[in-house]
C-alpha positions in Angstrom: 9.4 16.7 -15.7 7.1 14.0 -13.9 9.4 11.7 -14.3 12.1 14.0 -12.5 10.2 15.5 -10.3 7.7 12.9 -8.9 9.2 9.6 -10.1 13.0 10.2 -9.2 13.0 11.6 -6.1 10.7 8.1 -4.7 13.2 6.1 -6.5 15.8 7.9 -5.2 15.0 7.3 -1.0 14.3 3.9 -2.1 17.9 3.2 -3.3 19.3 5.0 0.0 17.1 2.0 1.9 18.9 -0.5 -0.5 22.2 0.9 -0.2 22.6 1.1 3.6 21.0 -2.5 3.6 23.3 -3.7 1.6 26.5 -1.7 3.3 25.5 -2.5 6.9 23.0 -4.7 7.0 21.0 -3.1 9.5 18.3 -4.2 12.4 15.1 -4.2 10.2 12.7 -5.5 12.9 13.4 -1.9 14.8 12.9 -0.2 12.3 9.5 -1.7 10.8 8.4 -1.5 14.4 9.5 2.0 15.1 7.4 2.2 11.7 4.1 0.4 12.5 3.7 1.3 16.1 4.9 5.2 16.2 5.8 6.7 13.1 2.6 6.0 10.9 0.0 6.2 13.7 1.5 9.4 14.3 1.2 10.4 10.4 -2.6 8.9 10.7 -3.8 10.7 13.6 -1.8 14.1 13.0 -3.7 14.6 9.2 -6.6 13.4 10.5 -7.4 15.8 13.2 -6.3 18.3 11.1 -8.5 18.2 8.6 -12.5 18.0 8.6 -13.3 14.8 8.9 -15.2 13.5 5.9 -18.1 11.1 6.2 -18.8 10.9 2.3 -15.2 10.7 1.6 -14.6 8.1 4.3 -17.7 5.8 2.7 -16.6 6.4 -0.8 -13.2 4.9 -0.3 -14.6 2.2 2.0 -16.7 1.3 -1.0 -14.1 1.7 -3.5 -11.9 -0.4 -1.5 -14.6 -3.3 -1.0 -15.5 -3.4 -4.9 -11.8 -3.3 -6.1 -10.4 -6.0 -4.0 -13.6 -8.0 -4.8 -12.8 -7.4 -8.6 -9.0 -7.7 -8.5 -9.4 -11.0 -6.7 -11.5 -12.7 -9.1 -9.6 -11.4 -12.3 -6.7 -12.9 -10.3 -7.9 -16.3 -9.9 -9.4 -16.5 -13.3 -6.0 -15.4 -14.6 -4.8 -17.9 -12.6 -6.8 -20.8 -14.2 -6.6 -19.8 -17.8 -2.8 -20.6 -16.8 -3.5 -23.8 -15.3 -1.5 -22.8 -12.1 -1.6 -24.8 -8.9 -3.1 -23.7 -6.0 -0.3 -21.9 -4.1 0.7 -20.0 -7.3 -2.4 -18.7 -7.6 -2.3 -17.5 -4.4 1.4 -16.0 -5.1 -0.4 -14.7 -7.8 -3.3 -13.0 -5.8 -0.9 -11.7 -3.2 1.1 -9.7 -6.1 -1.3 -8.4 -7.8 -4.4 -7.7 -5.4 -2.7 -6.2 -2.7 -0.3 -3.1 -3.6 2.0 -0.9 -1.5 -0.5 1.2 -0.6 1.8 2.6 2.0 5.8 2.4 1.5 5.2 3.9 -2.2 2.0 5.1 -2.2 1.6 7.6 0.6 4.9 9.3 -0.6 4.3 9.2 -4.1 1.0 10.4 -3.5 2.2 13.4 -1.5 4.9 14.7 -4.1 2.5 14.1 -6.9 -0.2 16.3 -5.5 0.5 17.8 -1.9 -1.4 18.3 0.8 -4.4 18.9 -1.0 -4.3 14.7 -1.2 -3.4 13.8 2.2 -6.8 13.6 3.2 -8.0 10.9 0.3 -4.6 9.3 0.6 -4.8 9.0 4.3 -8.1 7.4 4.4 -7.4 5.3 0.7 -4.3 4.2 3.1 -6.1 3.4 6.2 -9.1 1.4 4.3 -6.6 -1.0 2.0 -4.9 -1.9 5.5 -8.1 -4.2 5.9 -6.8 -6.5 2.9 -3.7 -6.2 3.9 -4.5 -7.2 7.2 -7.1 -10.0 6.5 -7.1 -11.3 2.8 -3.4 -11.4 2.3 -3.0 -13.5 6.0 -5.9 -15.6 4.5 -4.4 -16.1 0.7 -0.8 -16.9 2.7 -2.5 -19.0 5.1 -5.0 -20.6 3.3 -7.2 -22.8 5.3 -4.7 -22.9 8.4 -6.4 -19.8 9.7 -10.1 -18.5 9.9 -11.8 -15.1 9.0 -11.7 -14.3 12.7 -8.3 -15.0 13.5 -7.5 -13.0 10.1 -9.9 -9.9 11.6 -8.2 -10.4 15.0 -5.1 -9.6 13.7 -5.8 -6.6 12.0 -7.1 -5.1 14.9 -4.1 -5.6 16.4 -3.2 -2.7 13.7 -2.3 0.8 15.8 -2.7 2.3 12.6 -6.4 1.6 13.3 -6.5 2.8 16.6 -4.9 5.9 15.7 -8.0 6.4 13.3 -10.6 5.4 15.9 -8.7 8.2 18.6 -8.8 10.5 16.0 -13.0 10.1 14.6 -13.5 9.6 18.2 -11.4 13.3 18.5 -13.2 15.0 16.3 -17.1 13.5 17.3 -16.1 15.3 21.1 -15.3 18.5 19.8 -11.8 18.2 21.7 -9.3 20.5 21.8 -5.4 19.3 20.8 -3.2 21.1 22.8 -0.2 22.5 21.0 2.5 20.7 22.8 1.0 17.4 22.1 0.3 18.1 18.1 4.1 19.3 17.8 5.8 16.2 18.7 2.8 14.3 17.1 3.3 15.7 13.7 7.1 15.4 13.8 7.3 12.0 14.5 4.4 11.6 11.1 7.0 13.7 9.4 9.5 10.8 9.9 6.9 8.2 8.3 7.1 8.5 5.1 10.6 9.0 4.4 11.5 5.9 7.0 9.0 4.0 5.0 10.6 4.5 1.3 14.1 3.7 3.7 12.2 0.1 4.4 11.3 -0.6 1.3 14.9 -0.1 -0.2 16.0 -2.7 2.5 13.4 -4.9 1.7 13.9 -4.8 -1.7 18.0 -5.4 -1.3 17.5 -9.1 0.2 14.8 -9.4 -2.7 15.9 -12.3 -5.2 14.5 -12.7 -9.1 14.2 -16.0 -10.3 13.1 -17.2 -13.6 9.5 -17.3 -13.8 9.0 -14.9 -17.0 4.9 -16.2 -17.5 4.4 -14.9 -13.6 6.3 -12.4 -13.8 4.9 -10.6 -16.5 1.3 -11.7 -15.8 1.6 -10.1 -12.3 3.1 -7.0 -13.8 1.2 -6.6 -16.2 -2.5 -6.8 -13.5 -0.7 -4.5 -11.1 0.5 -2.2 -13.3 -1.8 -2.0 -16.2 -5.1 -3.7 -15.4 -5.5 -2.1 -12.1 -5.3 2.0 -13.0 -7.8 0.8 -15.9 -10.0 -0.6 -12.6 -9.6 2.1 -10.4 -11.0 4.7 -13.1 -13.9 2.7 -14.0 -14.8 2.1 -10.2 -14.2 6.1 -9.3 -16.7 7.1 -12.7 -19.0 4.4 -11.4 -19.6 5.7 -7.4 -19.2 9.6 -8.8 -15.7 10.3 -7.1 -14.0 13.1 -8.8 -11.7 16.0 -8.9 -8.4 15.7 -6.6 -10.0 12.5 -4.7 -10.2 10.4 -7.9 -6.9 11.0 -8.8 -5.3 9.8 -5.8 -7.5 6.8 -5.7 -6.5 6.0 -9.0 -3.0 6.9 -8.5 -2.3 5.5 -5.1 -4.2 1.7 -5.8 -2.1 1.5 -9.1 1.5 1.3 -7.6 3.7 -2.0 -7.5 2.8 -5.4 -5.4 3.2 -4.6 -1.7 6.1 -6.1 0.1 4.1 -7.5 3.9 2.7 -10.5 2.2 6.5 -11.6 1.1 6.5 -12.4 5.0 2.9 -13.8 5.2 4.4 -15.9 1.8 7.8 -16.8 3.6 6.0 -17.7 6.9 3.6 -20.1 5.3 5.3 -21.7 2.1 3.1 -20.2 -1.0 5.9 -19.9 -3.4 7.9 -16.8 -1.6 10.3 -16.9 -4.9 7.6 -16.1 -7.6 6.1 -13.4 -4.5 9.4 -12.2 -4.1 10.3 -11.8 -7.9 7.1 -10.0 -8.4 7.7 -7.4 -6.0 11.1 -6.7 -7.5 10.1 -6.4 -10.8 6.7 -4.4 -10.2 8.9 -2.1 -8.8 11.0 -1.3 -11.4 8.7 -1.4 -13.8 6.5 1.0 -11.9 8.9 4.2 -12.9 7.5 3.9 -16.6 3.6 2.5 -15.9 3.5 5.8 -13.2 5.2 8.2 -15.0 2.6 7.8 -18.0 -0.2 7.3 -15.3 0.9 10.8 -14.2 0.7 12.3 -17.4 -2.6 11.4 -18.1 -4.0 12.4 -14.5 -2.2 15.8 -14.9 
């Protein structure tokens, strides 16, 4: 039943994505910037100033994040060097496995799999992995063409974080959201997540699989089976628990994000083998989630 009622229905929105890509070939630049700039910040700022803003929660997941990247990053490159791989596959390597679709799959999956009794932690798990998605995948892409500045820059350029900041900043005031600006607010962070399961179903239709079968399955098997194992230590080790832990663990184990394919494209580090590793992470991510499930239920 987790598999049908949790699993499919993601799966399911994802395949509508592919399908109309692959009927119509549609404009996907509107669409990821109707996505970035209005339909997530919306999502962001609406469950934020809903909810009780949580201080511990916020530094818990801030520290979560912090150690996990840290770790993933250096079981990447030392998996990467016991496989004598050059430099730029290394990197592919590091971008597939270190950096995982915290949002397109998470946030939905996520939400069927537990509700809004998780939109809080999945919110703010969402919000925090946006830093290394913002900085260390631009850096691993770019290598030494840009610096750790340049890489911050840029993620400020984020609204997702300015939708945070409004919201904290919101909450500190005591301010009062008038109804007819939380209305259209929430229904337009209604239209995130389905528009982002859309997006990665294009994405994944002008996704190509070549035949790399040692990357492949070494960047499967870090995304999808090293990194739950990860997650669960780090949550036991800083005390997280109850519905928090379970959406940390949940949400951090899901396939290799798609945005560094177009950090990988822009700047040469082996887009194929990132490309192929997104596909098949994907796929594979049905069986690793649907026993993930099972255990966390």
């Amino acid at each position: 039943m987790l598999f049908i009622d949790i699993i499919i229905p993601v799966f399911l929105m994802v395949s509508a994505g592919f399908g109309l890509e692959k009927a119509g070939k549609l404009d996907f630049r509107t669409l990821t910037f109707s996505s970035l700039y209005l339909f997530t910040p919306a999502l962001v700022f609406a469950s934020l100033i809903k909810h009780d803003l949580n201080p511990t929660l916020a530094r818990d997941v801030l520290v979560f994040m912090l150690l996990y990247t840290g770790i993933f990053l250096l079981i990447a490159k030392g998996a990467g060097k016991l496989f004598r791989m050059d430099r730029d596959t290394q990197s592919a390597l590091a971008l597939t496995t270190v950096v995982m679709n915290i949002g397109n799959f998470g946030l939905p999956l996520t939400y069927f799999a537990f509700g809004e009794a998780g939109l809080e932690t999945s919110i703010m798990t969402f919000v925090m992995f946006n830093i290394p998605l913002g900085t260390l995948a631009i850096v691993l892409a770019q290598g030494s063409q840009i610096s750790l500045s340049e890489a911050l820059g840029n993620m400020a350029k984020i609204p997702i974080f300015h939708a945070v900041l409004l919201a904290f900043l919101w909450k500190v005031l005591h301010l009062h959201m008038p109804l007819f600006l939380l209305r259209p607010i929430e229904l337009l962070g209604q239209a995130a997540i389905p528009v982002m399961l859309v997006m990665l179903g294009m994405q994944l239709a002008n996704t190509r699989i070549g035949s790399w079968p040692v990357f492949l399955t070494l960047s499967s098997v870090l995304r999808l089976g090293v990194a739950p194992l990860l997650a669960w230590l780090l949550t036991v080790i800083l005390g997280i628990e109850a519905i928090s832990q379970k959406v940390l663990i949940l949400q951090t184990s899901t396939p290799a994000a798609v945005l560094p394919l177009l950090y990988s494209l822009r700047f040469g580090t082996r887009p194929d083998l990132v490309a192929g590793a997104i596909l098949t992470s994907t796929l594979l991510s049905s069986i690793s989630l649907t026993v993930l499930l099972y255990f966390l239920q």
